[in-house]
C-alpha positions in Angstrom: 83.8 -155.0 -10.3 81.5 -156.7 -12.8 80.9 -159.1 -10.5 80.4 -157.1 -7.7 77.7 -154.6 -9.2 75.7 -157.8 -10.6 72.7 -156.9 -8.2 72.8 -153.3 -8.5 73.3 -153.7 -12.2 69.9 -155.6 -12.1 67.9 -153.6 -10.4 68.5 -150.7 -12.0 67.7 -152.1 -15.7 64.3 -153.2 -14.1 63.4 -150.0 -13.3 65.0 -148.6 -16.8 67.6 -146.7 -15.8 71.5 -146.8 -16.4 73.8 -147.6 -13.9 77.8 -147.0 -13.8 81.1 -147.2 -11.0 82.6 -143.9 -11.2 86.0 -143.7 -9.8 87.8 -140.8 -9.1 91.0 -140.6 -6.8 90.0 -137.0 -4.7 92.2 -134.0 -5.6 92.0 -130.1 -5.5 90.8 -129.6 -9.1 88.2 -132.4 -8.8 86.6 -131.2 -5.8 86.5 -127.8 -7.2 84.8 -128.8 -10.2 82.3 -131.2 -8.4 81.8 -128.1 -6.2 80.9 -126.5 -9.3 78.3 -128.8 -11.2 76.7 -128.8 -7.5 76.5 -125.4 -7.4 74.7 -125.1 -11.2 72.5 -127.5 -10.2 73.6 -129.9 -13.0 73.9 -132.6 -10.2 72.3 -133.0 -7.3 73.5 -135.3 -4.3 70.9 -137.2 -2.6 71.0 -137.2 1.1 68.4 -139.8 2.8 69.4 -138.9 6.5 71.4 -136.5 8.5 72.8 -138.5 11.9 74.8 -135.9 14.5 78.1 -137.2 15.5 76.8 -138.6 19.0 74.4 -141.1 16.9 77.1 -142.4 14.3 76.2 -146.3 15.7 72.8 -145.2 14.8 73.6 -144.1 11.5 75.6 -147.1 10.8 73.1 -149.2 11.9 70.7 -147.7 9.4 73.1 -147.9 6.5 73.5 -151.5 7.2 69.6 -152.0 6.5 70.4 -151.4 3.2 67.0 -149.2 3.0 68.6 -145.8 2.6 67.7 -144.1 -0.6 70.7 -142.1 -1.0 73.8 -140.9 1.2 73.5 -141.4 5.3 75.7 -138.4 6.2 76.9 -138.0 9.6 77.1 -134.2 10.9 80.2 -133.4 12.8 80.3 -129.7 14.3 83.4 -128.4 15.7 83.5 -126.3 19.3 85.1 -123.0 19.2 86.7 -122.7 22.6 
């Protein structure tokens, strides 16, 4: 991973801030107390762009530019029939 986060690793230390892998395996309890720092405010995810389902090559393609300054979140919205 050391490796791997060479670049990242860099670029962050020129511009003077820390910068660290988190890994986390997704269960109940951790979602509930992410859901809870998020809702304190004492993090604050970062969303650079909002793509509807029917432009998810779009939003791909956009990710792959590398240029997004946070998460590219694709909006899926279910139909009630």
């Amino acid at each position: 991973m050391r490796l791997l986060s060479f670049g990242i690793r860099k670029k962050a230390r020129h511009q003077g801030v820390s910068y660290s892998f988190v890994f986390m395996r997704a269960n109940g309890e951790q979602l509930s107390k992410i859901t809870s720092l998020i809702e304190s405010g004492s993090i604050r995810p970062v969303m650079d762009r909002i793509f509807p389902f029917e432009a998810t090559k779009e939003a791909w393609a956009y990710h792959e530019t590398g240029r997004a300054k946070g998460k590219v979140v694709i909006k899926v919205t279910m139909r009630h029939e």
